[in-house]
py3Dmol code that shows the C-alpha trace and the ligand (Angstrom):
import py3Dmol

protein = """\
ATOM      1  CA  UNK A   1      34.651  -4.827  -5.055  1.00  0.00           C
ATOM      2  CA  UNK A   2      35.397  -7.306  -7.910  1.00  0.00           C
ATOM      3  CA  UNK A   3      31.503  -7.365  -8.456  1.00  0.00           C
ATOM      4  CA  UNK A   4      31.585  -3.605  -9.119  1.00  0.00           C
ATOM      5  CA  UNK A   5      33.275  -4.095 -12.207  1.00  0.00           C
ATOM      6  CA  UNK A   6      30.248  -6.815 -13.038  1.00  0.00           C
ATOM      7  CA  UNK A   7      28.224  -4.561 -12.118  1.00  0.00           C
ATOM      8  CA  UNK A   8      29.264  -1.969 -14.289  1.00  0.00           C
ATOM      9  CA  UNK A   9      29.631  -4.251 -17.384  1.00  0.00           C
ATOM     10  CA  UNK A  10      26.008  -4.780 -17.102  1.00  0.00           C
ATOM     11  CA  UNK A  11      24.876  -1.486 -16.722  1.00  0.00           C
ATOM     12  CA  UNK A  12      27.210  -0.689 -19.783  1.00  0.00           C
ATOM     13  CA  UNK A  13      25.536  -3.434 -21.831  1.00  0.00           C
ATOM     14  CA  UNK A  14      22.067  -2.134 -21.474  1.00  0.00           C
ATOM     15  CA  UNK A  15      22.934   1.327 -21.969  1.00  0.00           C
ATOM     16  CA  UNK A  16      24.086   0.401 -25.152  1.00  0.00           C
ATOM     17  CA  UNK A  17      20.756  -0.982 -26.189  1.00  0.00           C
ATOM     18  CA  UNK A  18      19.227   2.538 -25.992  1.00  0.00           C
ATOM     19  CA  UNK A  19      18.669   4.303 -29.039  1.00  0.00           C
ATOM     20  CA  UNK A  20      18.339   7.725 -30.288  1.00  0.00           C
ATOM     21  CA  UNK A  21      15.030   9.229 -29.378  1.00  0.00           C
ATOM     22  CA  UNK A  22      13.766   6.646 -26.440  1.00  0.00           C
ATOM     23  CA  UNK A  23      11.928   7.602 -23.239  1.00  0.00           C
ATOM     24  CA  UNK A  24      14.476   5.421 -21.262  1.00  0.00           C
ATOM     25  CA  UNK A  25      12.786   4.258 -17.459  1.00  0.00           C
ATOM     26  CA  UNK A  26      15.979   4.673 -15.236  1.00  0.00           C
ATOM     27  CA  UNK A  27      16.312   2.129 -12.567  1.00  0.00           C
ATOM     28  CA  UNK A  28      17.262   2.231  -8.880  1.00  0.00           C
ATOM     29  CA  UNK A  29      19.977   0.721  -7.160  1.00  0.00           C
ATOM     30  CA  UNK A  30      23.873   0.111  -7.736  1.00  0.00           C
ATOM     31  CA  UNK A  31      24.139  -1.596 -10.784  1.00  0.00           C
ATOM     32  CA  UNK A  32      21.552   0.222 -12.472  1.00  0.00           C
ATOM     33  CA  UNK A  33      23.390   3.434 -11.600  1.00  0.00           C
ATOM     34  CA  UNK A  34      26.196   2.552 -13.991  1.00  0.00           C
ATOM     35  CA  UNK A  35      23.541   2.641 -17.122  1.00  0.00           C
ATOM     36  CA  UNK A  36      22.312   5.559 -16.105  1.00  0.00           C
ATOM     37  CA  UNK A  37      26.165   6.588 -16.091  1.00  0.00           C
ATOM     38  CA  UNK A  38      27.006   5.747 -18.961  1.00  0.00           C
ATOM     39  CA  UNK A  39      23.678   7.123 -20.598  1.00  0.00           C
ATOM     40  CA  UNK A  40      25.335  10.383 -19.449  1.00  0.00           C
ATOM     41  CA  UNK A  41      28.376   9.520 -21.117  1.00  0.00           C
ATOM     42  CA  UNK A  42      26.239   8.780 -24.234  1.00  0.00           C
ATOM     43  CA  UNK A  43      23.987  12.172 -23.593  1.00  0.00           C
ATOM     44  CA  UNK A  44      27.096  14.245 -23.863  1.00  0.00           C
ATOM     45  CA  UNK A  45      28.278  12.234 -27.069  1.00  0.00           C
ATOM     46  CA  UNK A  46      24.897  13.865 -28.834  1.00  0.00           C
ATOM     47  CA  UNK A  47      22.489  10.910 -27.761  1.00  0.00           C
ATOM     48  CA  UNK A  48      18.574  12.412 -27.344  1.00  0.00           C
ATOM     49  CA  UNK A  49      16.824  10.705 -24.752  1.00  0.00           C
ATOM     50  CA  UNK A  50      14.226  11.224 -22.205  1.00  0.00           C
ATOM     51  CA  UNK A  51      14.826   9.294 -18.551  1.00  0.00           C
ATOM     52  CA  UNK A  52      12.092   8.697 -16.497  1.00  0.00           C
ATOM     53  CA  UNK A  53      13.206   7.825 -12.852  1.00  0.00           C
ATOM     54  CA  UNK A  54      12.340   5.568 -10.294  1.00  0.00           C
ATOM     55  CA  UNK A  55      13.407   7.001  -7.168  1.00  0.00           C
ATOM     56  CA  UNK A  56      14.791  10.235  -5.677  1.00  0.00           C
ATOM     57  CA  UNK A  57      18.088   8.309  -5.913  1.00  0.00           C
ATOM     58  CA  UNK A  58      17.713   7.435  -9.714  1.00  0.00           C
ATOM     59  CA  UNK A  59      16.660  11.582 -10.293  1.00  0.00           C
ATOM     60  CA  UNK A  60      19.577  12.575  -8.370  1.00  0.00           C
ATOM     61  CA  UNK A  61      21.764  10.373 -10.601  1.00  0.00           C
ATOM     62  CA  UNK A  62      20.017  11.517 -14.024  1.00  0.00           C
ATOM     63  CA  UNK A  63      20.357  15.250 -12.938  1.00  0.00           C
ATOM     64  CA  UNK A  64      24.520  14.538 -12.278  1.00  0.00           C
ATOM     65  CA  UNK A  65      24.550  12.980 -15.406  1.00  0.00           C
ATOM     66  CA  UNK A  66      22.947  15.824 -17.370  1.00  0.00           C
ATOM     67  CA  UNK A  67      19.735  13.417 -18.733  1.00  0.00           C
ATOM     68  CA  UNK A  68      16.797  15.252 -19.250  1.00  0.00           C
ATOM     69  CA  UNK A  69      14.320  13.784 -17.577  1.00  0.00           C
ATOM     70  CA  UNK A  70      10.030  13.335 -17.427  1.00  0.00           C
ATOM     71  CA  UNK A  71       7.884  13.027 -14.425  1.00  0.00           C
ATOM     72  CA  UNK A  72       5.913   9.443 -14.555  1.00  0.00           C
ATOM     73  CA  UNK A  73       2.589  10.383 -14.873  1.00  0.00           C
ATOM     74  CA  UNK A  74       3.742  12.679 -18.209  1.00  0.00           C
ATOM     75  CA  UNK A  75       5.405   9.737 -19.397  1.00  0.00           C
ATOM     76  CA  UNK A  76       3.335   6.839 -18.983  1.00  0.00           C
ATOM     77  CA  UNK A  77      -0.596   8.225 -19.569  1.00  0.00           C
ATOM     78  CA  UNK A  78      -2.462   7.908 -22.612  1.00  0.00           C
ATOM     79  CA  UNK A  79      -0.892  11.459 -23.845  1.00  0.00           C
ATOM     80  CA  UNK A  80       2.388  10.939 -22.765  1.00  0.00           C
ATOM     81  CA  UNK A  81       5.465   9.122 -24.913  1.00  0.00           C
ATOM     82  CA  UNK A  82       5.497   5.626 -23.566  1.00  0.00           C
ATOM     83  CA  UNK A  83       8.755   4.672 -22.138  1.00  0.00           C
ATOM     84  CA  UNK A  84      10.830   2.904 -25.272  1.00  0.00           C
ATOM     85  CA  UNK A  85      13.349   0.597 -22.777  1.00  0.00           C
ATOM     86  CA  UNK A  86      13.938   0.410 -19.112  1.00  0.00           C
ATOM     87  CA  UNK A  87      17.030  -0.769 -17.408  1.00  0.00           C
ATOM     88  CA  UNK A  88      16.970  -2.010 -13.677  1.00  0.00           C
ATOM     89  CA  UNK A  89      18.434  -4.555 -10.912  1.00  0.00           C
ATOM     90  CA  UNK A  90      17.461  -6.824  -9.183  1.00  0.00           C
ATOM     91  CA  UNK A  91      17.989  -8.733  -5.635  1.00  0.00           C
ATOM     92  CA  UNK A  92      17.317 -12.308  -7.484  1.00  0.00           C
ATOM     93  CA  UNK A  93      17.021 -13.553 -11.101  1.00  0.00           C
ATOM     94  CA  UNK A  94      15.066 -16.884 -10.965  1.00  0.00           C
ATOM     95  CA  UNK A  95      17.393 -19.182 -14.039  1.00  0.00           C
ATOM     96  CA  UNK A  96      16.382 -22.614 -13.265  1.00  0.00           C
ATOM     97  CA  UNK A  97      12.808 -24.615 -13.818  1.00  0.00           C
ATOM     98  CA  UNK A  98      11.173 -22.437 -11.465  1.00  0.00           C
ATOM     99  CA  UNK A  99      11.733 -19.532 -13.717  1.00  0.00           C
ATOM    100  CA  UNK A 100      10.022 -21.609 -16.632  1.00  0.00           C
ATOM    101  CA  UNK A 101       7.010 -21.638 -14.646  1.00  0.00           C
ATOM    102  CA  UNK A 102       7.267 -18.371 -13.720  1.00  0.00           C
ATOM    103  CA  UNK A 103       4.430 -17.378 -15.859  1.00  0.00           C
ATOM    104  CA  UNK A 104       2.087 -20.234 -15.021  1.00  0.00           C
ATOM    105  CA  UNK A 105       0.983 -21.454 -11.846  1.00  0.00           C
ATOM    106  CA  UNK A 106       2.076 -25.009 -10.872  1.00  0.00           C
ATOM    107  CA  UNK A 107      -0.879 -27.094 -11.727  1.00  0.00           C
ATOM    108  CA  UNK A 108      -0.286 -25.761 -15.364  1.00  0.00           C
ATOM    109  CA  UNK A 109       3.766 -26.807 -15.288  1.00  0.00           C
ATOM    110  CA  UNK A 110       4.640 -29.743 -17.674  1.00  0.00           C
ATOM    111  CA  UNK A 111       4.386 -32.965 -15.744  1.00  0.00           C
ATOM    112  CA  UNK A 112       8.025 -34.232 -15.505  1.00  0.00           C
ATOM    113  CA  UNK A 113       8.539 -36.489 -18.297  1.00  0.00           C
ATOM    114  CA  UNK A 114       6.287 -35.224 -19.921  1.00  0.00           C
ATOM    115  CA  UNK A 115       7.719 -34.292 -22.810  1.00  0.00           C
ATOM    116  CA  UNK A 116       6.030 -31.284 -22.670  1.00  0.00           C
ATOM    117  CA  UNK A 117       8.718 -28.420 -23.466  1.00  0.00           C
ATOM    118  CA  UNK A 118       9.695 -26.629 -20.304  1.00  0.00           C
ATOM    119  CA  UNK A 119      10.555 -23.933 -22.225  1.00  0.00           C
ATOM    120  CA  UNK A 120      10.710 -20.758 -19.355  1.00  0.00           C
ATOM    121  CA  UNK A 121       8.042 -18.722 -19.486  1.00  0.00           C
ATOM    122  CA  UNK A 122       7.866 -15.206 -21.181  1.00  0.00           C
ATOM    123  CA  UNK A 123       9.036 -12.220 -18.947  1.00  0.00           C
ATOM    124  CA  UNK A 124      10.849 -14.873 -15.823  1.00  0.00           C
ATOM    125  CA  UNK A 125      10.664 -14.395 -12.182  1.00  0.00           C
ATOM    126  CA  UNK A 126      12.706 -11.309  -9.933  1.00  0.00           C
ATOM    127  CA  UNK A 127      12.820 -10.253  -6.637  1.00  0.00           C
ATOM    128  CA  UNK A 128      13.453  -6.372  -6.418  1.00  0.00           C
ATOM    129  CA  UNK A 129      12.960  -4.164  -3.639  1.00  0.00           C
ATOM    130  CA  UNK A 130      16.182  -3.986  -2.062  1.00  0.00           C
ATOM    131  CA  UNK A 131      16.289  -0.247  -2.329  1.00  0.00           C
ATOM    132  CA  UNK A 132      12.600   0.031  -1.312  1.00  0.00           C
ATOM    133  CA  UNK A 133      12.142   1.921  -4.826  1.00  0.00           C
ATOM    134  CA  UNK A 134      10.206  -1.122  -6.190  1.00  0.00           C
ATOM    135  CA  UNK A 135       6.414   0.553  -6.190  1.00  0.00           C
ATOM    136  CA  UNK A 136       7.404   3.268  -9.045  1.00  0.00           C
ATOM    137  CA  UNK A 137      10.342   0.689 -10.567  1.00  0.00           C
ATOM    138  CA  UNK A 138       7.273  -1.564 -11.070  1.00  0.00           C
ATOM    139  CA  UNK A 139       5.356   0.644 -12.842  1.00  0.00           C
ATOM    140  CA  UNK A 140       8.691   1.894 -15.238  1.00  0.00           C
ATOM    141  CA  UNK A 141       8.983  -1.536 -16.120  1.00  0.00           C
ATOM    142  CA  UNK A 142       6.071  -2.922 -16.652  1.00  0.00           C
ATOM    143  CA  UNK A 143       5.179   0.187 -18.946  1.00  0.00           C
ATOM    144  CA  UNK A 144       8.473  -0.073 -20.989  1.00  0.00           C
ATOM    145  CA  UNK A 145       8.254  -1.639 -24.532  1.00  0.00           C
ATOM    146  CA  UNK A 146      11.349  -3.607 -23.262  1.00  0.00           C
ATOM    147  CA  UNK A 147      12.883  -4.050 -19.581  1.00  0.00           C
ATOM    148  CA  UNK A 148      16.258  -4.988 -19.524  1.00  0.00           C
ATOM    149  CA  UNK A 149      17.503  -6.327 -16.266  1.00  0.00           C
ATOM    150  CA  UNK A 150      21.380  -5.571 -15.229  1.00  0.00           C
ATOM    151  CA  UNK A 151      22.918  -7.799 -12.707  1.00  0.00           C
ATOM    152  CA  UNK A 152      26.073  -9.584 -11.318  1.00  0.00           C
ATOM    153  CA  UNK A 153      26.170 -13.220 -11.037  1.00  0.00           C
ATOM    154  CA  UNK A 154      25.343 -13.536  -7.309  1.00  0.00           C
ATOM    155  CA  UNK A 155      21.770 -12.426  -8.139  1.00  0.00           C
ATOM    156  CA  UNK A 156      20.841 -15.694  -9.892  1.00  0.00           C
ATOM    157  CA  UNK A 157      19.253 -18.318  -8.414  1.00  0.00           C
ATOM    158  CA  UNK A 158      17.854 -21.584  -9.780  1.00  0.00           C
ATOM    159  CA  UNK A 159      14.009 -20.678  -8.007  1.00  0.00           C
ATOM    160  CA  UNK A 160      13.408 -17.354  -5.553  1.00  0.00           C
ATOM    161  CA  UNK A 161      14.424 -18.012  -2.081  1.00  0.00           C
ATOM    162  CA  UNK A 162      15.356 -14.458  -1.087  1.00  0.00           C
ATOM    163  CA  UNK A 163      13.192 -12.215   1.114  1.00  0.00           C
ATOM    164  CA  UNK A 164      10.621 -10.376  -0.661  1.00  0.00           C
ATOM    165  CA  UNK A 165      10.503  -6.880  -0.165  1.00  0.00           C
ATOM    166  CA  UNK A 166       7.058  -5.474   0.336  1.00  0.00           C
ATOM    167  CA  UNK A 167       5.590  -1.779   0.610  1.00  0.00           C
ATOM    168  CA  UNK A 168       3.065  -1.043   2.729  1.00  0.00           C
ATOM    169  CA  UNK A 169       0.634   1.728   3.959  1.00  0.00           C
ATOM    170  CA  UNK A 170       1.973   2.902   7.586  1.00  0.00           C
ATOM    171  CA  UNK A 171      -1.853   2.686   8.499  1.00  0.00           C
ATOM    172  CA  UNK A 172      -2.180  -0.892   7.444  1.00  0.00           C
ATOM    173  CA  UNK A 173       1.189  -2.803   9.106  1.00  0.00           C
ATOM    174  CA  UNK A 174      -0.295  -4.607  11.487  1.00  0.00           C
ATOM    175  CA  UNK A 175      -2.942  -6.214   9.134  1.00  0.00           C
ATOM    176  CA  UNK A 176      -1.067  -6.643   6.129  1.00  0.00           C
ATOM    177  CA  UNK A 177       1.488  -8.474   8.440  1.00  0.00           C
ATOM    178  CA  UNK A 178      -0.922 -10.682   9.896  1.00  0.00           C
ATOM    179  CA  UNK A 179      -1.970 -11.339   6.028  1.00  0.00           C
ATOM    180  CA  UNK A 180       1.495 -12.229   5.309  1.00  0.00           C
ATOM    181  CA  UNK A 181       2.175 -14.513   7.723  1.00  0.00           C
ATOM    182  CA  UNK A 182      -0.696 -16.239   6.698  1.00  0.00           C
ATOM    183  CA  UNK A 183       0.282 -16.568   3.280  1.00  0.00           C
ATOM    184  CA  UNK A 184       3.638 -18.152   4.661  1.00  0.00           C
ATOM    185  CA  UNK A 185       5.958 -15.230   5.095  1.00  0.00           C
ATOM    186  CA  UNK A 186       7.830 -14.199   7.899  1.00  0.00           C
ATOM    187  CA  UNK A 187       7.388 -10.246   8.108  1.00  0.00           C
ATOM    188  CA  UNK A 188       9.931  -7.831   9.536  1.00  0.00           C
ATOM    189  CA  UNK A 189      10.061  -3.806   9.071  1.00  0.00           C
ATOM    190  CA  UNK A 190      12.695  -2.727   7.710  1.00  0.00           C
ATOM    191  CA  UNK A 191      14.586  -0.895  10.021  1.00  0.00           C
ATOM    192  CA  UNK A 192      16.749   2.422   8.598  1.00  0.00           C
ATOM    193  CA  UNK A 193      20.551   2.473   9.483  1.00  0.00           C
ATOM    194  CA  UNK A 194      20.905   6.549   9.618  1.00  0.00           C
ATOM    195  CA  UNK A 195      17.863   7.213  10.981  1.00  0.00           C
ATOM    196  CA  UNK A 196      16.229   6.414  14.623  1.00  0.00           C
ATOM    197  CA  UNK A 197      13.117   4.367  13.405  1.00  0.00           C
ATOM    198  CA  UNK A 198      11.749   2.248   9.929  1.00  0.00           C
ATOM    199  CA  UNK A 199      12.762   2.975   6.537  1.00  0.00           C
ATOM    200  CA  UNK A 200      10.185   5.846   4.670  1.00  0.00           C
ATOM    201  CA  UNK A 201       9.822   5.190   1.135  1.00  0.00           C
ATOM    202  CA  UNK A 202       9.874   8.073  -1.292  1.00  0.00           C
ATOM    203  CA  UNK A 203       6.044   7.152  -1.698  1.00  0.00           C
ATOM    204  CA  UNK A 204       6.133   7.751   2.516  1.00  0.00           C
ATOM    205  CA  UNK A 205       4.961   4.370   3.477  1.00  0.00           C
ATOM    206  CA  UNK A 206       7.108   1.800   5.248  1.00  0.00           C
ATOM    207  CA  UNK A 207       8.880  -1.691   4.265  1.00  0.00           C
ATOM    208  CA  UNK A 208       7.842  -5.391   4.966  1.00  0.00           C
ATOM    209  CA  UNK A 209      11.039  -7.549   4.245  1.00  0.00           C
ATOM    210  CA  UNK A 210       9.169 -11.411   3.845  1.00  0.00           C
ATOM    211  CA  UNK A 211      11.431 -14.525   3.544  1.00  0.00           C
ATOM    212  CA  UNK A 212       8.833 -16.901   2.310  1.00  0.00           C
ATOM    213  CA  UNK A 213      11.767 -20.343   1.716  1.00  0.00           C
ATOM    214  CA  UNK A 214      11.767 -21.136  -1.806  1.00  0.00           C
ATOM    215  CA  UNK A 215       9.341 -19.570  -3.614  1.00  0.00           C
ATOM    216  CA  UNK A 216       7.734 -22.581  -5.547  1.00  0.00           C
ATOM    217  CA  UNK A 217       5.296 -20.418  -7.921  1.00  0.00           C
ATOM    218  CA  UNK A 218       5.917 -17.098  -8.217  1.00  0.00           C
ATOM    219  CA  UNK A 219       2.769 -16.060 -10.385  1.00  0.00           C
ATOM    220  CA  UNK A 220       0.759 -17.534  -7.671  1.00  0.00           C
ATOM    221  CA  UNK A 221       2.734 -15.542  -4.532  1.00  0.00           C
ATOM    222  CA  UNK A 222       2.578 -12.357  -6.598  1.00  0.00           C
ATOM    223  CA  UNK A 223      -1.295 -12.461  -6.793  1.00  0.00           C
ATOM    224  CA  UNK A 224      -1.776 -13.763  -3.355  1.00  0.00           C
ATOM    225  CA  UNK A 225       0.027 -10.201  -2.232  1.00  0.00           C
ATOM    226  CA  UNK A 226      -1.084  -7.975  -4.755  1.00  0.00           C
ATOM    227  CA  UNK A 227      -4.891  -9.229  -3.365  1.00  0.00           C
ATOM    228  CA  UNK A 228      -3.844  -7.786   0.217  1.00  0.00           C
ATOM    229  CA  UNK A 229      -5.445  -4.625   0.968  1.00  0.00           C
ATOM    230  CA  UNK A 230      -2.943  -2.251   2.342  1.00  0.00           C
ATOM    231  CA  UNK A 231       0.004  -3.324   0.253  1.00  0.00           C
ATOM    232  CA  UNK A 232       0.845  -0.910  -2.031  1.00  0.00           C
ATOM    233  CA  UNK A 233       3.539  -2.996  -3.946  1.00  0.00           C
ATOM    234  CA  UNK A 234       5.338  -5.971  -3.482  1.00  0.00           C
ATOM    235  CA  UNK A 235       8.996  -7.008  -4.954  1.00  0.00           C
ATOM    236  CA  UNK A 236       7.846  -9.681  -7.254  1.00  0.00           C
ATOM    237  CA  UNK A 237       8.198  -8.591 -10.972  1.00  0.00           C
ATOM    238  CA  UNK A 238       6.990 -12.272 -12.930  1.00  0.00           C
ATOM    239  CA  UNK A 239       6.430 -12.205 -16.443  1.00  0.00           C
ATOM    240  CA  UNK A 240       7.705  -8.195 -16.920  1.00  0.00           C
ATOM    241  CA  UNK A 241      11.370  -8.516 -17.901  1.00  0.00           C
ATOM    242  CA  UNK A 242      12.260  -9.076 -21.679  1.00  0.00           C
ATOM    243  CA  UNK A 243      16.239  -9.564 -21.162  1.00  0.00           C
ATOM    244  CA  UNK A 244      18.717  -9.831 -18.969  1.00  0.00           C
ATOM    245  CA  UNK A 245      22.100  -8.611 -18.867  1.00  0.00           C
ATOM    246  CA  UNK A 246      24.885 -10.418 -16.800  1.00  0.00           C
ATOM    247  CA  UNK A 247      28.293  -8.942 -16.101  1.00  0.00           C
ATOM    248  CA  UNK A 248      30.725 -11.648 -15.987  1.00  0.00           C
ATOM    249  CA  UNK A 249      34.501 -11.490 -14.716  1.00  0.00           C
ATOM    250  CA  UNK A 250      35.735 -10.594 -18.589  1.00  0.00           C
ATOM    251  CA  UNK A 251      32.585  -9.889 -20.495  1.00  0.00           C
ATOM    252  CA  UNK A 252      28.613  -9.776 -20.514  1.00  0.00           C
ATOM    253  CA  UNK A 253      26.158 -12.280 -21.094  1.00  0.00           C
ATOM    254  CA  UNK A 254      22.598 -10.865 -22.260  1.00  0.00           C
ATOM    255  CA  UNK A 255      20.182 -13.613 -21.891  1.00  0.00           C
ATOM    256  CA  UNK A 256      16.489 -13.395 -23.828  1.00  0.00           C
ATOM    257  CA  UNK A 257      13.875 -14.255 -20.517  1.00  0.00           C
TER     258      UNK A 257
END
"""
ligand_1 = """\
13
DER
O 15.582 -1.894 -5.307
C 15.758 -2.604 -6.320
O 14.917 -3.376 -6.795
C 17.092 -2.511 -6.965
O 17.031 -2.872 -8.289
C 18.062 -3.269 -6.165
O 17.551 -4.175 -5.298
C 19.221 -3.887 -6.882
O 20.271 -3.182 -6.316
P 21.777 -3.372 -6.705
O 21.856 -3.216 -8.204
O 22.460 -2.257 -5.956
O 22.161 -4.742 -6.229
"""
view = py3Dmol.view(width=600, height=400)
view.addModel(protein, "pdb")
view.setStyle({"model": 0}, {"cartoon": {"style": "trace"}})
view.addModel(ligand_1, "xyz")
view.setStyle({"model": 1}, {"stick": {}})
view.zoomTo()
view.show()
């Protein structure tokens, strides 16, 4: 639809931020599938790269596109490369205040009237998860030199209010649910369409999806859940992304965060 072509400017627009000789962390989901596109486009035109994907989705996608790729671990340890830029999506951008205390907890946001600059904090607020790839997308992005997020409109938001996706170990459901709901979210499992049962991540664990209303302080949520024991990632990536690039009807709109 009309937001495929948004899509697809974004993707574009990051793409074109990758240079000759980066590790490039290849992102999961629609709109991140046009960079990786596109970096095939760019691959045949003589650019050297490295991608190192996210998913089986992402691999499958860098294989079509003829991108040589690395496994994780070969990219991201002390011996590997590093990963120069990654480009991913995202379910919701946080734009407004809330994203300028993204990076701090409440009790350290500017009193209103302060005067105090409300400047947004480094990195912002996302939810991601949407394609239950977030666990390895987390660590591409947080070990990339730069993450560069690629969106439509629809995905920003003045503060997080969408569901957070959250991965957990099969053995632990029960608890970490329990854990959730007493941190304020509602959990559900997330149920596959093609397949009689709950989604299996490529990791082989299973999906919380946790509305928790707006989400005031993301810093604060993203602790709270990454203290749960059985959680082996959750969809809030604060302080992590360095830009963000917006497809627009006509153009794109690449926003420092
Ligand atoms: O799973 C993810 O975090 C993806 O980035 C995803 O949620 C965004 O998918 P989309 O680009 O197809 O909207």
């Amino acid at each position: 639809g009309g937001s495929d072509a948004m899509k697809r400017r974004a993707g574009e627009s990051a793409a074109a931020a990758v240079s000759d000789g980066d590790v490039v962390g290849l992102g999961t989901g629609s709109t991140a599938a046009h960079a990786i596109r596109r970096l095939g486009d760019r691959v045949d035109a003589g650019l050297d790269i490295r991608g190192v994907p996210t998913s089986f989705a992402s691999r499958e996608l860098a294989v079509e596109a003829a991108i040589p790729c690395l496994d994780l671990p070969d990219a991201v340890g002390p011996d590997g490369p590093g990963i120069d830029v990654a480009i991913d999506g995202a379910d919701q951008v946080a734009t407004g205040a809330g994203a300028a205390d993204a990076g701090r907890g409440e009790a350290d946001a500017p009193a209103p009237g302060s005067g105090v600059s409300d400047s947004p904090a480094p990195g912002g607020a996302l939810i991601k998860g949407g394609g239950a790839a977030h666990a390895r997308e987390k660590l591409v992005d947080a070990a990339a030199d730069r993450f560069l997020v690629v969106a439509d409109p629809s995905k920003e938001s003045p503060r997080l209010d969408r569901s957070v996706p959250i991965e957990v170990l099969p053995a632990g459901r029960t608890a970490v649910a329990a854990a959730i709901r007493e941190a304020g979210g509602e959990p559900t499992l997330r149920r596959a369409e093609r397949k009689d049962g709950p989604v299996v991540t490529d990791n082989g664990n299973l999906v919380l999806d946790c509305p928790f209303g707006e989400v005031a302080d993301p810093a604060a949520l993203s602790a709270t859940l990454s203290s749960i024991p059985g959680i082996v990632e959750h969809g809030l990536f604060v302080g992590l992304a360095d830009e963000i690039h917006v497809g627009t009807e006509s153009d794109v709109r690449v926003d420092e965060v």
